[in-house]
Structures are given as C-alpha cells and as structure tokens.
N, C-alpha and C positions, 0 to 999 in steps of 0.2 A: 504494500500500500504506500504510495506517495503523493501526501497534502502539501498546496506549495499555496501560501501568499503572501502578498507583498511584502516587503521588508528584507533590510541586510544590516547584520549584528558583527560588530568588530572583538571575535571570537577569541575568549580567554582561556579557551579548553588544551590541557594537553595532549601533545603531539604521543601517539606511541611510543615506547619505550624500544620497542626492539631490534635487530641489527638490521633491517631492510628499511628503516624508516634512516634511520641515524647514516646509514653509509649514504643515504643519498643527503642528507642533511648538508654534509661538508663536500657536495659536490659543488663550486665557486657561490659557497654560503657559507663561510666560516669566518667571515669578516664579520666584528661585531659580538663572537661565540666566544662566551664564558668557558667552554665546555661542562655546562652543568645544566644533568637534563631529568624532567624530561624539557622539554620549552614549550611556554603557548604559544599557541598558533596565529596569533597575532604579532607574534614576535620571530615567527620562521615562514618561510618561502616553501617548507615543503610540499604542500598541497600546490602550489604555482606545477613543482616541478613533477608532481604525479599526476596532473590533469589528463585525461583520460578521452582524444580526440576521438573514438569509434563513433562513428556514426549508426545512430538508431534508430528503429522504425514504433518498438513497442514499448510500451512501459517494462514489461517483464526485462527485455532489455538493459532499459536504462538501470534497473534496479542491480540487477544480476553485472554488471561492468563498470557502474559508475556511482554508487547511491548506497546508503546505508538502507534495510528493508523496510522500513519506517521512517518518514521525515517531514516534521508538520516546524512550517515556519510559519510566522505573522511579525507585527513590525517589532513588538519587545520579545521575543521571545525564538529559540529556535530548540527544537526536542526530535534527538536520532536515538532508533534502537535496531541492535541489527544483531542475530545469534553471534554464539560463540562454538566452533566445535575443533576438535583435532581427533580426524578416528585414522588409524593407520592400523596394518597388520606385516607383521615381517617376522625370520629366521636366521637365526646364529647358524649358517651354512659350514660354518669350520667345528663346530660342535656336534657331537653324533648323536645327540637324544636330540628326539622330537617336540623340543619345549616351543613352544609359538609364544612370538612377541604381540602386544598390541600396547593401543593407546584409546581411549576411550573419554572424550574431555566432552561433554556440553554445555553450555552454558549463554548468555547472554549479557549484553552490552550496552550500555546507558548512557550517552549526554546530552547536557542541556546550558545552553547559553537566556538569560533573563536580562534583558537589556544590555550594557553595551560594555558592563564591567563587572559581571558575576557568570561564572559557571561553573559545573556539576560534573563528573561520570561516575561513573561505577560498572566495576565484571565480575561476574557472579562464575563461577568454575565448579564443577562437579567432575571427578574422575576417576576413573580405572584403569591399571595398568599392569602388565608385565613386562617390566627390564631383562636387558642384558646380564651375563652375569655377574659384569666388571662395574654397571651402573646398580644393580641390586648389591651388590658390597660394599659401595662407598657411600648409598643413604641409609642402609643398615647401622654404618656407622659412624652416622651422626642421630641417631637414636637420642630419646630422652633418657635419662636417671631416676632411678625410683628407689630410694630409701631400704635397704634391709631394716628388720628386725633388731634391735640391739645396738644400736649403730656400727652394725659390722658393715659398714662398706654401701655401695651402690648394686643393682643390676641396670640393664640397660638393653630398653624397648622403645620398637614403634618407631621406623624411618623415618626420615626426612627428606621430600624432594627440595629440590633445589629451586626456587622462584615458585615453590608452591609452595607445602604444607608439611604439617603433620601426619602419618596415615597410621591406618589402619589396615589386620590383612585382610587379603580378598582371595578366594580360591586356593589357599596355601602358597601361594610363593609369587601371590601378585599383591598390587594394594592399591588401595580405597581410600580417595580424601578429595576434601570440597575446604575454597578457599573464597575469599572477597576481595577484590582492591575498590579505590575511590578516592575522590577527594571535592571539594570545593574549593573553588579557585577564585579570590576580588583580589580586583585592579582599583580602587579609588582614582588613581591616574597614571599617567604614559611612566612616571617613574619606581610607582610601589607595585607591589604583588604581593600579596598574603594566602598561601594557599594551609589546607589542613587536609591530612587524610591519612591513610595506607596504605600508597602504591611507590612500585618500583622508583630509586634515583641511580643515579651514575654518572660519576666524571670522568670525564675527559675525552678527547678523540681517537681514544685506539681500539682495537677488539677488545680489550681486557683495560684493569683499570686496577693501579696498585696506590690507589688513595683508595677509592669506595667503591663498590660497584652493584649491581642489583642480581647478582650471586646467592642471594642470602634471604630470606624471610622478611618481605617489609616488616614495619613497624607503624602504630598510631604515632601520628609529627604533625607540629608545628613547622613552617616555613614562611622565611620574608626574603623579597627579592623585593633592593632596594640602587636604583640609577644614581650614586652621589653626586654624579660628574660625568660628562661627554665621555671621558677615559678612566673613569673609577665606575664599578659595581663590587656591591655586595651582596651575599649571598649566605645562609645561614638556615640550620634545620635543630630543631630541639625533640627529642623521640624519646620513649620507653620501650626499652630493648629487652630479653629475656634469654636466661641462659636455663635451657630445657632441664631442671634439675627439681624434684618435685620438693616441697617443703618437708619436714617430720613432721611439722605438726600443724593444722588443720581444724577448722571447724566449719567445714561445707564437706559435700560429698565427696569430691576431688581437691585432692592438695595442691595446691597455685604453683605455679615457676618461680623463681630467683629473679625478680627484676633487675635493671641495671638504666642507670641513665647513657643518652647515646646525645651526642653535639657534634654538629659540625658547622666551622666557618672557613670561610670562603671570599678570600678577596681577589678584586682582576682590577688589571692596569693595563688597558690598550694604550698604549703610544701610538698605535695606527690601527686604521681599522682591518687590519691582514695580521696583527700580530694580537697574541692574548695572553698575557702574564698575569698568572695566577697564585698565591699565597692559599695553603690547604692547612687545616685543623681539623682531625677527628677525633674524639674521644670518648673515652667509657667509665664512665662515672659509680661509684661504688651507690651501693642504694640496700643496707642491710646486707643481713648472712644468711644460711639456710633456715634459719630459725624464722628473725624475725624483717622487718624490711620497713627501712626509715629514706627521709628525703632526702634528696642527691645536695652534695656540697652546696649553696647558694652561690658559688664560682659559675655553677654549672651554665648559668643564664647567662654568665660575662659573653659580649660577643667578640670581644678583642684578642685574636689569632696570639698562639702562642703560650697565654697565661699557664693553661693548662700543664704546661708542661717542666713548670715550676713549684707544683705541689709535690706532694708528697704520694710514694706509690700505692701504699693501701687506699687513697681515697680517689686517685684518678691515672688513668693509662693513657697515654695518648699517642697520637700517630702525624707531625706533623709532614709537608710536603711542598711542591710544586708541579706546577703545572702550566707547559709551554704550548700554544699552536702558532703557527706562522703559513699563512696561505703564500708560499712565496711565489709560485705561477699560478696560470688561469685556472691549470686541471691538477695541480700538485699540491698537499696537505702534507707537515711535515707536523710531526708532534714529538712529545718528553714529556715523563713524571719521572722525582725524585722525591724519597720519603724516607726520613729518620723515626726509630724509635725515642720520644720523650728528647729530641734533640741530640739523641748518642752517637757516635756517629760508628760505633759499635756495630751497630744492626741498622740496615737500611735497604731499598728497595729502589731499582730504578724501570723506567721504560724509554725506547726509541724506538720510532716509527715511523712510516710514512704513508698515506695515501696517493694515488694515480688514476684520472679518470680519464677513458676518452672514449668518444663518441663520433659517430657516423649516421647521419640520418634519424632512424627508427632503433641504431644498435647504439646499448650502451652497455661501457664495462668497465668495473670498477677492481683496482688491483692493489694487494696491502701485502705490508713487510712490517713484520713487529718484533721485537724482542723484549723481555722481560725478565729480572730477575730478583728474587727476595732472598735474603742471607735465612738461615736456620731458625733464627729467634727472633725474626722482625715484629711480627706481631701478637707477639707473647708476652702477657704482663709476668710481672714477678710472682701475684697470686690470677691460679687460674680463672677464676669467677670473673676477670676485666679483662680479660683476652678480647683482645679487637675480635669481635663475631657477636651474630646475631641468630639465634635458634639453632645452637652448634653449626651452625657453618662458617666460612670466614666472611668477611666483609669486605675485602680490597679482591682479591686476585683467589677464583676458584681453588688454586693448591694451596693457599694457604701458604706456608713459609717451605723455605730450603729449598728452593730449583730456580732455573733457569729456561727459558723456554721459547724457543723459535716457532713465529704463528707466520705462513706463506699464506693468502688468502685471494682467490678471481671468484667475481659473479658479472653477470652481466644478462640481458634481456633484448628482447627484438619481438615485437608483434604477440606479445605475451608470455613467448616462448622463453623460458630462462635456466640458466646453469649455473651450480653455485659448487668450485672447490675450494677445498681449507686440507692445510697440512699442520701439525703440529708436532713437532719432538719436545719432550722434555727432557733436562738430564738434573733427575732429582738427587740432592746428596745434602746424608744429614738431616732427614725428614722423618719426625717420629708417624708411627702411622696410628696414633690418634692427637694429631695436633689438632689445635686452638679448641680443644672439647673442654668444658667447664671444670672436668674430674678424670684427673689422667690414670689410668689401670691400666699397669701390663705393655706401659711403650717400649716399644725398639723400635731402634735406628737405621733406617734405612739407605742404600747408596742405590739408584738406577735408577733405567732412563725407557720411556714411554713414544710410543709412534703413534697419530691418529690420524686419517683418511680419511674424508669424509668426500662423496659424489651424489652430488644432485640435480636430477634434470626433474622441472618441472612449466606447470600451465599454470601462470596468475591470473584467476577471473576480476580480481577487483582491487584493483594497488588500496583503494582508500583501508580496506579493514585485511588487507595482504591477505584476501582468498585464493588460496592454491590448489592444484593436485601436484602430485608428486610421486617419484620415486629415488631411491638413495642409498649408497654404498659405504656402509661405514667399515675399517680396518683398525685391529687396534693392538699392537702387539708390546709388550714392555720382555724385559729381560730376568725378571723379577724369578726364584727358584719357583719350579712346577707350575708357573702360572701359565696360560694358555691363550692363543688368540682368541681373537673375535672376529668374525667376517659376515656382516648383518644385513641384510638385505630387507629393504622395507616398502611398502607403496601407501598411500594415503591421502589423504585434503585435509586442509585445515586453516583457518585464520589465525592468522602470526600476530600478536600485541605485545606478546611478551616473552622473552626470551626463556628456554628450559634448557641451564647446562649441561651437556653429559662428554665434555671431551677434556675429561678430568683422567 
C-alpha cells in the first residue's frame, strides 16, 4: 500500500547502520564526516546516491524496487513501515554429517518523521538459527554467568549472537532469540541533535573499528551531536552497559546482570572539509559489584575527553584514541585509528586503511585495504567486570585483543546484479580464549592465525531497505591443533540494516 500527499519533511531519521549503506556513504561524501554513525539523513547524501532510476509501470513495482511497503506522507508528518526478514539455508560441505545450516529472522521496520525536527524508528527481530560450527563456539562462548551454590565459582549458559541477542536453545544445537532497536531523534536546529534509544553506533571509516564499533549488544543511550564551529563538532553518548553475570542475590524471579556505566566523547576538527580529525574517549565506569549496584562516579557525565583517564582503576577503564579521514582524491578514502589503554602506551591498538571507488556508467565498485592491530591486553581493565565490552562481547574490534589482521575487500553492482568478496587473515598471538569475558575460568594462551573467504553473488531488489537474494561461499581455515575447516555454502534473501558478524 502507498499513501502519498502533499508535503516534504527535512528528515532527521537515521541512515542504516550496515556495510552496504556506509561503503557507499564515503563514496566522494566524506567531506564534512565525523566518522561517527549512524548519521541522519539530513545530514548525508546517501539516499541522492541510491536513487533508484527503473522505470515503472505498476504500483506493485514501485513498491517492490523503490519504496518502503507502506508510506503515508502529508505536510507535518511522514510514516514508513516495511518487513524485516533474513531466511537463508546452507551446508558445511567440508564436514561429513548432514547438519543443515539456516537463518530464520522476521520481523519489521518503523519510521516516522513529525514535522521538520523530530523522528522515530524502530526493528523489531524474531529469530532462529543454526550456525557453523566455528560461529556456534564462539557465541557459546560468550554465554552468560550464573552463580553456583556456595559461592563456588560460576557456570556458564545461553549464547550470544553478535549484533543480536541473548538466546535460547532451539532444536538442540540451534537457537532462539528476538531483539528490539530504536531511537528518537530532535534536531531543535541545523547545529544540535539529541537522539535516545538502543541501536547500533560505530566509528570511523574502515571495515572494523578499534575505538567502538557495533560488534556488540547495543545499549539504552543518551546522545548529543553538537556543531561548535564550521571546523569543530562534538559528539558524545552516555549508556548503561551490562556484563552478563547474574547477581547472588535477588528479589524478582530472575537475578538482574552487573551493570556498568559506558561514555563516550568524541571531538572533530576539520581544517578542510576532505580532512576529519578526530579526539576519541571511551569508557566503562564501575557501577557496584555482584552483590549490590550503586551510581557511576558523577565524573561519568564530564564531557571533557581525556579526564577519565586520570582516575583511579577500580572506578573507571578507559580507552582513549584517534581518528583520521582525509578524502585526498575524487574516488580515494584514506583513513587511521590509534588507541591507548588509560593513556599507557603499554597497550595500544592501531588501524590503516584505504578506500577506492570507480565507476563506469551503470557499474560500480568499491575496493578496500585495511589493516589492524590490538596488542594482548588493550582492552582489559585491571578488574575484569570494566573490560571495554558490552554483553560479553568486545566493543572496538570483533577479536577483541592480541592479533593483527589483514581485511582485502571488492563489491561492486551493475543493473542490480552484485558481487561482494572479503578476504581476511589473522595472525592471532597471545590471545586468551576467553578474553574480555567479565569472569575468566580456565584461560590459555593462544598463538595462531585464521583464513576467511567469503563469495557472494547476489540480486538487490530494493537498495533503500538493501532487499537481496543471494548466494555465498564462505572458507574458513585456522591452524589451531585438531581444528577443522569450514567450507559453507548458503542461498537466501534478506534485508541488510544491520550488520551480523561471523568472520571472527
């Protein structure tokens, strides 16, 4: 169904979070880019540059190629709703049992603009699944904590996907879980933003991101995005974070998590509008013990980069950094992150990278080179409960600390028709394999190095809500004793909004 009248609303909503939105983002639009997203759309070009020239005859058409499945505008007000699904089915073809893969996601999609400086979304997610057997081991273990008897110790249930949820099992060896994002978004004017909600953020311009990145379990936040100056912005998030560890003690049915206060600031200084120098702060704030749970330092609200990193470690971790882009030609993106732990220079984490776009007619392709590296102990506090992470996952860069990792990445599209490879080696060394988990049991130290392959050729029906079909070749071999490939084969559709990592 599509209601259309009169009226155009200067739209505060944001832009998707995930890698098909963003790589086109910084194609000659990164002038002006904080690298802090998601961004509204009143402030990005993206929707200019996914415009969708097919010519059409029917509604069903327009809807199916160009349109959210619902869309009622009038002069104050604009309201889109359009599904949400990811159904795929596939096989570990280098494995000799007959375990079937799938993906099983429904759900739906929400937003709404209310005159010319307030908006809304929301996605609603329901899902089921069965992983790989490399992707089932490592949200296995990021599992919750649940208290023994006597205070002997911990056990430890119930995975974690990664940009999802909590689950539950389903069938024995799959799992069951449904999640929310959202936010509200006011603009009072061209220089303020106040948004609040639940969903995905992430800095910077590369595939990965070793300040923040949306890896990890949003959080309820506070956000202001404030214009001081033609060449100064800032940028700042305040959250209630939680580290999956259930309490002893209780007076509801279920024992609550360990909260944790989470802050991040964020200052830029364009000197030109192709260049974006950035000042990063993130931090994890103590907020009580298993027991009981008190308010975060009153520091926690300072917005002034740095401070944090001057108290004391039982009451605050932090993760300071940088963050460079520089559009130096028409179709070239060059970027860097660098981050110290608590300003040591002990432990620290960098990235270099570059993007390449070029384009012919109807064909465009997009070509990336990244490197990244975190030392063994970057984002590890001194007590595990402040470990930079959020619902046992990490918060900056999927492994977490101790590797080094080459990302090679081409996608490119023509007439709908699109291919998308990613290569990745890691060479992990000095990695416990339960890092940044809130209660460490049973670590050992790891030395080796991982291969990932990813091939996909697929049909996008609809760039705006990145409706696909698809099929896809994943490879995954590490050198790890008795571990075993993967070679997975999968076909599917699904609308891409948010990214789900598994090339871990």
């Amino acid at each position: 169904m599509f209601i259309s009248l009169n009226g155009v609303l200067a739209q505060q909503n944001f832009v998707p979070i995930h890698h098909f939105y963003r790589d086109r983002y910084f194609h000659q639009s990164s002038e002006n880019s904080t690298g802090f997203f998601p961004v509204a759309e009143s402030k990005s070009p993206i929707w200019k540059k996914l415009r969708d020239s097919t010519v059409t005859y029917f509604d069903i058409e327009e809807i199916a190629y160009k349109k959210h499945l619902i869309e009622i505008k009038d002069t104050n007000c604009f309201l889109t709703v359009s599904p949400i699904f990811d159904l795929s089915l596939g096989r570990d073809i280098l494995l000799k049992d007959e375990r079937k893969l799938f993906q099983n996601t429904r759900g739906i999609f929400i937003e709404g603009d209310l005159k010319n400086n307030f908006s809304f979304g929301t996605s609603i997610f329901e899902n089921q699944s069965r992983l790989s057997t490399y992707e089932t081991a490592y949200v296995n273990s990021r599992g919750e904590f649940y208290p023994r008897p006597n205070n002997n110790g911990y056990t430890q249930d119930n995975a974690v996907i990664p940009g999802g949820a909590r689950t539950k099992e389903f069938k024995g060896d799959g799992f069951d879980y449904g999640h929310a994002v959202g936010y509200i978004n006011y603009a009072p004017n061209q220089k303020l933003q106040i948004s609040t909600g639940n969903n995905h953020h992430f800095i910077g311009a590369g595939y990965r991101s070793v300040l923040y990145s949306d890896n990890s379990i949003p959080s309820p936040y506070l956000r202001v995005d404030y214009q001081i100056h033609k060449k100064w912005h800032f940028q700042t998030i305040r959250s209630r974070g939680l580290n999956l560890i259930r309490k002893r003690r209780t007076t509801t049915v279920e024992a609550y998590y360990q909260p944790k206060g989470m802050s991040l600031n964020y200052l830029t200084f364009q000197p030109s509008s192709k260049i974006s120098i950035s000042l990063f702060e993130g931090t994890s704030w103590k907020m009580g013990d298993s027991l009981n749970t008190k308010p975060a330092n009153p520091l926690f609200w300072n917005p002034v980069p740095f401070v944090a990193s001057f108290l004391k470690d039982e009451v605050a971790f932090s993760v300071q950094g940088l963050n460079v882009q520089i559009q130096s030609f028409k179709d070239l993106v060059l970027y860097g992150q660098f981050a110290l732990q608590s300003l040591r220079f002990n432990e620290r984490a960098f990235q270099v990278g570059g993007r390449y776009y070029w384009t012919k007619g109807k064909l465009f392709t997009h070509h990336q080179l990244e490197f990244n590296h975190a030392s063994s102990g970057m984002y590890e506090a001194y007590t595990d409960w402040r470990n930079y992470s959020q619902y046992n996952l990490p918060l900056a860069h999927t492994q977490g600390n101790g590797f080094s990792e080459l990302v090679l990445r081409s996608n490119g599209e023509w007439n709908r028709l699109y291919y998308d490879i990613k290569y990745i080696h890691y060479w992990i060394r000095n990695q416990s394999n339960k890092h940044l988990l809130p209660i460490q049991t049973n670590e050992i130290f790891r030395d080796f190095n991982i291969n990932h392959f990813t091939f996909e050729l697929g049909y996008r029906l609809n760039k705006k809500m990145n409706v696909n079909f698809f099929g896809n070749f994943i490879y995954r071999k590490t050198n790890l004793e008795n571990a075993k490939a993967n070679g997975i084969v999968q076909i599917g559709m699904r609308t891409g909004i948010i990214n789900r990592a598994n090339d871990y």
